[in-house]
C-alpha positions as CSV (number, residue, x, y, z in Angstrom):
1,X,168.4,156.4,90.6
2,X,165.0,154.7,91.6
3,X,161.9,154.7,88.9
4,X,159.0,155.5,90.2
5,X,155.6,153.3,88.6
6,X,152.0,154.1,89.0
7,X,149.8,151.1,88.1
8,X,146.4,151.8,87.6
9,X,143.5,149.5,85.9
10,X,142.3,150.5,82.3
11,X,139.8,149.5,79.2
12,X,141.1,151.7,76.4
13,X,144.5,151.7,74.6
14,X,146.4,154.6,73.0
15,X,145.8,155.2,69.4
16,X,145.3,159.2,69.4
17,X,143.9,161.4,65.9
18,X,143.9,165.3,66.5
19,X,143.1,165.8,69.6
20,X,140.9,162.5,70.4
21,X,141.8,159.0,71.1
22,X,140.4,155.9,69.1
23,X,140.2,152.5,70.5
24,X,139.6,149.5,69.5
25,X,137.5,146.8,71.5
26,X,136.6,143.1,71.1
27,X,132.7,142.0,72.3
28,X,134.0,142.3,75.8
29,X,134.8,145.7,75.7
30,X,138.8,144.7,76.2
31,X,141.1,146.5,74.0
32,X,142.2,144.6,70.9
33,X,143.7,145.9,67.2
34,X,141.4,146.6,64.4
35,X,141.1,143.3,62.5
36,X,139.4,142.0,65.8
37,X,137.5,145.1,66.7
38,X,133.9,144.6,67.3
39,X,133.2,148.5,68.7
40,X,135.7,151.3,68.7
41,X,135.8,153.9,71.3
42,X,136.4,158.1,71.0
43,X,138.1,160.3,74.1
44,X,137.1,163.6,73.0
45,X,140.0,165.9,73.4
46,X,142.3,163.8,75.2
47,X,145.2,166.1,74.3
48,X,143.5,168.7,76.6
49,X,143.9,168.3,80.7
50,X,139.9,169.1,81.6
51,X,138.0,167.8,84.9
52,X,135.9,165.4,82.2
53,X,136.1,164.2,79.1
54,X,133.2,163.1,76.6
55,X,133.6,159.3,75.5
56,X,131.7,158.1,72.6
57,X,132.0,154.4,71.5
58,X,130.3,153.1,68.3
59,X,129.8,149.5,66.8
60,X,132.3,148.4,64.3
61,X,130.0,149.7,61.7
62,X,129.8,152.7,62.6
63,X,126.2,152.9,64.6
64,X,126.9,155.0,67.7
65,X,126.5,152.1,70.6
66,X,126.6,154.3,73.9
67,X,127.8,158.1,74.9
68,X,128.8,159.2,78.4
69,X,130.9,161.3,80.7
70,X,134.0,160.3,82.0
71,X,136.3,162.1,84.4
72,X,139.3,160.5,83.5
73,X,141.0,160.0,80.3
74,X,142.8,156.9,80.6
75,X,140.4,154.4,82.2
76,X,136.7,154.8,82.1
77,X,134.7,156.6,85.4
78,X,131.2,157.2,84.2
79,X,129.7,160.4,85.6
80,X,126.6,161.5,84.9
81,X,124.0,159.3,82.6
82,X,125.2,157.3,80.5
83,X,123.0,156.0,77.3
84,X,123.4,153.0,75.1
85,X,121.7,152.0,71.5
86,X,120.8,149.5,69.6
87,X,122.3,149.2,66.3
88,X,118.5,150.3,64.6
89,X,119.1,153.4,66.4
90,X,116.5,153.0,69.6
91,X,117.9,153.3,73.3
92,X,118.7,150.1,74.8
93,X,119.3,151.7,78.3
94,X,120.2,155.2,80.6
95,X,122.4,154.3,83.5
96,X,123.0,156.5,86.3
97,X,126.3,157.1,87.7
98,X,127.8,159.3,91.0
99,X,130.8,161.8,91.0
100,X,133.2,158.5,92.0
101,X,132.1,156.5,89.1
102,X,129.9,154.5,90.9
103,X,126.3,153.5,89.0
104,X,123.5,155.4,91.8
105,X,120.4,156.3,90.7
106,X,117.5,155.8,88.0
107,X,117.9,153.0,85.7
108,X,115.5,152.0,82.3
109,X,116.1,149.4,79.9
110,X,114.0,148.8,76.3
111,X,113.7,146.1,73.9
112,X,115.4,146.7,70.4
113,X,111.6,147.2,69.3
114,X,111.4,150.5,71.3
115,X,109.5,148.9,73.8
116,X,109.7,149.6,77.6
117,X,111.7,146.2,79.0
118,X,112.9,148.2,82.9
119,X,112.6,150.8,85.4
120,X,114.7,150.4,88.4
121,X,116.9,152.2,90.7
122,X,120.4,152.0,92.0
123,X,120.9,152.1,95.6
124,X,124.2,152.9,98.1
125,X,123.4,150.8,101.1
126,X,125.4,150.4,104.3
127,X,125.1,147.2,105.8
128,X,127.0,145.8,109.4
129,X,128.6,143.0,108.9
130,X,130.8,141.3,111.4
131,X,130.5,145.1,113.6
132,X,132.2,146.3,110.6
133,X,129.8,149.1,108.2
134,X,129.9,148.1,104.6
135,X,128.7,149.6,101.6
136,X,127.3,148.3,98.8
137,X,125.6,148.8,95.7
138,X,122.1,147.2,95.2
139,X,119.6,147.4,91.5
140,X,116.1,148.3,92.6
141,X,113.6,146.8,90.4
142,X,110.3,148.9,90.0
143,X,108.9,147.6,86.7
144,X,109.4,145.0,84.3
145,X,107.5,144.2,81.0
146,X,108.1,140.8,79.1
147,X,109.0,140.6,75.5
148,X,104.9,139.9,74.7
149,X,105.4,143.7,76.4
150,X,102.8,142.7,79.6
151,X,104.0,144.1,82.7
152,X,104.6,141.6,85.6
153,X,106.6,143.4,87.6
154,X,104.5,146.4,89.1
155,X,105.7,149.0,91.9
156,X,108.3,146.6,92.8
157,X,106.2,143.3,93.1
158,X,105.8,140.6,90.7
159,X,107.4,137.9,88.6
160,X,111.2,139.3,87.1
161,X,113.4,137.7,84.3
162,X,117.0,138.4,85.1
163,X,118.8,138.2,81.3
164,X,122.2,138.4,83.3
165,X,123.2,142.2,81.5
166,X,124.1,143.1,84.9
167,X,126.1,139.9,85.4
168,X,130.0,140.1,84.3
169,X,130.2,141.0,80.5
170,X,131.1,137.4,79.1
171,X,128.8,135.3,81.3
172,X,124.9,136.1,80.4
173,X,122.8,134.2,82.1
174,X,119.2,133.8,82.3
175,X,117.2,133.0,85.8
176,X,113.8,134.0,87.1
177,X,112.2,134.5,90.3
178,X,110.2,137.0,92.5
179,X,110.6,140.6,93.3
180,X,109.4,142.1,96.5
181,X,109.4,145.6,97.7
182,X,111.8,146.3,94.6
183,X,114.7,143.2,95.2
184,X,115.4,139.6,94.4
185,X,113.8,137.0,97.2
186,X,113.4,133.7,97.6
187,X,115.0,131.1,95.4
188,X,115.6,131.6,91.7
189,X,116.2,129.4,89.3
190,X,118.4,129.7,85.9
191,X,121.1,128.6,83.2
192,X,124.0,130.2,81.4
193,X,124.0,128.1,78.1
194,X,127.7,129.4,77.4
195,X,129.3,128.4,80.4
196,X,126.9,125.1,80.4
197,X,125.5,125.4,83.9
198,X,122.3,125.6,86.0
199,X,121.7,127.8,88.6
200,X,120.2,127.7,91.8
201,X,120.2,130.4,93.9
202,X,118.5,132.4,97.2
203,X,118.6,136.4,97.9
204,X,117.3,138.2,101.3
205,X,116.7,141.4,100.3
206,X,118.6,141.4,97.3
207,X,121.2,139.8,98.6
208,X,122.6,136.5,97.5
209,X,122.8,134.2,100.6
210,X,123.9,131.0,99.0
211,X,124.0,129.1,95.3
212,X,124.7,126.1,93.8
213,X,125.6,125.5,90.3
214,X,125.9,122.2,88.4
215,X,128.1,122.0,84.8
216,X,127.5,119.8,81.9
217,X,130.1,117.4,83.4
218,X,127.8,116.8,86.8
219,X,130.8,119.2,88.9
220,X,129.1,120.9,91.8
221,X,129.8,124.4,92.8
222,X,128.5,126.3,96.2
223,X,129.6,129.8,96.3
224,X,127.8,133.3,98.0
225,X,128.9,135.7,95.5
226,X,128.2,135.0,91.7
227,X,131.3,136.8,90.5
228,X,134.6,136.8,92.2
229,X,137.5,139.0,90.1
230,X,141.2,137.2,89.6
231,X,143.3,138.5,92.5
232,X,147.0,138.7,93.4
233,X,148.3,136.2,95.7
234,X,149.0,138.3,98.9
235,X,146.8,141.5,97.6
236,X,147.5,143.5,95.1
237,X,149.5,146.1,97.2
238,X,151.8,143.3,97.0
239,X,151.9,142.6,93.1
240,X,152.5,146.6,92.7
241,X,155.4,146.6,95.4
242,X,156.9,143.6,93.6
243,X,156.6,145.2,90.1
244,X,158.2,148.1,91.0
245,X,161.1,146.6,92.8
246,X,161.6,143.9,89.9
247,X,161.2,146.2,86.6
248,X,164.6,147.3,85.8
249,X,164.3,150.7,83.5
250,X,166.6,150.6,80.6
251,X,169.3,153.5,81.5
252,X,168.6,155.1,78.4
253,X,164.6,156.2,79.5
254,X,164.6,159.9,80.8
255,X,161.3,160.6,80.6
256,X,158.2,159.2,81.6
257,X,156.9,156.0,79.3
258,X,153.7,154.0,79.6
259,X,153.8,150.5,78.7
260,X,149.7,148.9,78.0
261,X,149.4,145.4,78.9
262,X,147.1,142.3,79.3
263,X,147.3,139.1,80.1
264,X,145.3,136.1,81.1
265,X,144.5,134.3,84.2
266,X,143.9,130.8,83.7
267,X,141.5,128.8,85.5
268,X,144.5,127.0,87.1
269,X,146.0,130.4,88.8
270,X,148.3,130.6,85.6
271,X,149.3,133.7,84.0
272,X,149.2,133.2,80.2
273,X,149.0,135.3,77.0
274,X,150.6,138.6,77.7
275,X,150.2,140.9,75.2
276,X,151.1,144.4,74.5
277,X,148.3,146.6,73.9
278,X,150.1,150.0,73.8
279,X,154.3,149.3,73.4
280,X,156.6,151.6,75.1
281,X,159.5,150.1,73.0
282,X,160.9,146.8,72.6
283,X,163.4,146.8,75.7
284,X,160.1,148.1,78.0
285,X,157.5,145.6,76.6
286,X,159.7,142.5,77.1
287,X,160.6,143.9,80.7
288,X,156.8,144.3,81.2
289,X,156.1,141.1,80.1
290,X,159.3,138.9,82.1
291,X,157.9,140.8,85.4
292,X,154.5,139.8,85.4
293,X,155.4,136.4,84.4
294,X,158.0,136.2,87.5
295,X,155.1,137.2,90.2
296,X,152.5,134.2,88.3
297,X,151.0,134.0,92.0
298,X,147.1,134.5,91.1
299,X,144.0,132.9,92.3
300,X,141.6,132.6,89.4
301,X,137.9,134.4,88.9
302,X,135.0,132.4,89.7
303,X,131.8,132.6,88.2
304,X,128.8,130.9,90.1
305,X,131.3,129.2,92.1
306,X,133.4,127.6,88.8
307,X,137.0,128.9,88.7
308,X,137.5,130.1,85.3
309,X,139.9,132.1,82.7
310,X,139.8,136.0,82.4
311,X,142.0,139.0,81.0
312,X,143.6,141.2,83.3
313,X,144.4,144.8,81.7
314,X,147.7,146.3,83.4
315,X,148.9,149.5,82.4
316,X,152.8,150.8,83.8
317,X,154.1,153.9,84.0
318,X,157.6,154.6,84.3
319,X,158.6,157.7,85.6
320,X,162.0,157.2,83.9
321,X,165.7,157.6,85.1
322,X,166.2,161.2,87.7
């Protein structure tokens, strides 16, 4: 008989004690073992079905980093306001999110002294583009102090320093430019000192009409969007369809298994270094691990236009032998 598979996208693994789950994460928030943890992560009562769950993740040292709502169990959708600290203690920032997971609503951010640092807003706009209505997710900016703690940024006007926390976790960048009526316009300027590049870019409205970017090696980049994820060759859809006519379930699984894995994709459209975050048993992991390598058809994530490497977190569920 046909298995049946449900692929879904996660950020915690499956180490359960009681009735919660602990996890482990590295400094990008991607599930790892304990030698290399740099936070860990708590699922309040995972063992119970409820409509939401309380998630509590703390640094390695045990300082609580952050607390929220989520309404699923086995991958993170934020509900609610969600607050993160400082190791000292102080907030660091209150994000608002919607009932789909989606951040909407009042924003603040404050410097490690306690300091104000942000007040902002996210916004659900619908845009046409190309007759077609899109929707999409735009930061506000009301107020911003500096780290001398003097406001240039005032009811939306003013002089902003972006410090790249709401760029993709592993690139933080730094650029600067002018705020009117609450968004990014004109050109702005910046560098990200770990990827070695400058920036140039220009918004309209808060959106980013066009950048360039320059590495340390003189390469040239133009690109419209400043992040772009690792996708399937041929959509995802596709992977999914292939994985679940590839796998081949051991005859001995009866009941439904989950199998936690990541790998990379390489900055050449390689897929490399899949691991097993969660095994489902040896026979289940290496057939996990030989169908992903057989699809290897995926474009790599750019950042500022620069293709580069980034970890892909799979998790598949096998329904098991009917």
């Amino acid at each position: 008989m046909k298995s049946k598979f449900l692929l879904f996208f996660i950020f915690i693994s499956s180490i359960t004690i009681g009735q919660d789950k602990k996890v482990y994460l590295d400094s990008t928030y991607i599930p790892t073992d304990e030698i290399n943890q740099v936070y860990y992560q708590i699922i309040k009562d995972y063992k119970r079905d409820k409509p939401e769950y309380d998630v509590f993740q703390y640094y390695k040292t045990g300082e609580l980093e952050s607390e929220r709502t989520s309404t699923s169990k086995d991958f993170l959708k934020n509900k609610g306001i969600a607050i993160s600290y400082y190791k000292n203690g102080n907030k660091k920032n209150t994000i608002t999110y919607n009932d789909k997971g989606g951040k909407e609503g009042k924003v603040l951010f404050w410097y490690e002294n306690g300091q104000p640092k942000f007040e902002g807003c996210f916004l659900i706009l619908t845009n046409n583009k190309d007759g077609e209505e899109i929707k999409e997710t735009k930061l506000r900016v009301d107020s911003y102090w500096n780290q001398d703690n003097l406001q240039t940024v005032t009811n939306g006007f003013g002089q902003y320093t972006d410090d790249g926390f709401f760029d993709y976790l592993s690139n933080i960048s730094i650029s600067s430019g002018n705020i009117e009526n609450g968004f990014k316009n004109g050109v702005w300027m910046g560098k990200d000192d770990k990827k070695g590049i400058i920036f140039t870019e220009t918004y309209i409205n808060g959106t980013l009409t066009n950048g360039k970017s320059i590495d340390k090696n003189g390469n040239q980049y133009t690109y419209d969007q400043a992040f772009v994820i690792a996708k399937a060759m041929g959509g995802m859809k596709l992977f999914y369809t292939f994985l679940g006519v590839n796998f081949k379930v051991p005859e001995n699984i009866k009941k439904k298994v989950t199998v936690y894995t990541i790998f990379t994709v390489t900055s050449e459209n390689q897929i490399t270094k899949i691991r097993i975050l969660s095994s489902a048993g040896k026979e289940i992991d290496d057939e996990a691990i030989r169908v992903i390598m057989a699809y290897n058809s995926f474009t790599s994530a750019k950042y500022r236009g620069m293709p580069i490497d980034s970890e892909f977190t799979l998790p598949i569920t096998i329904k098991g032998q009917e």
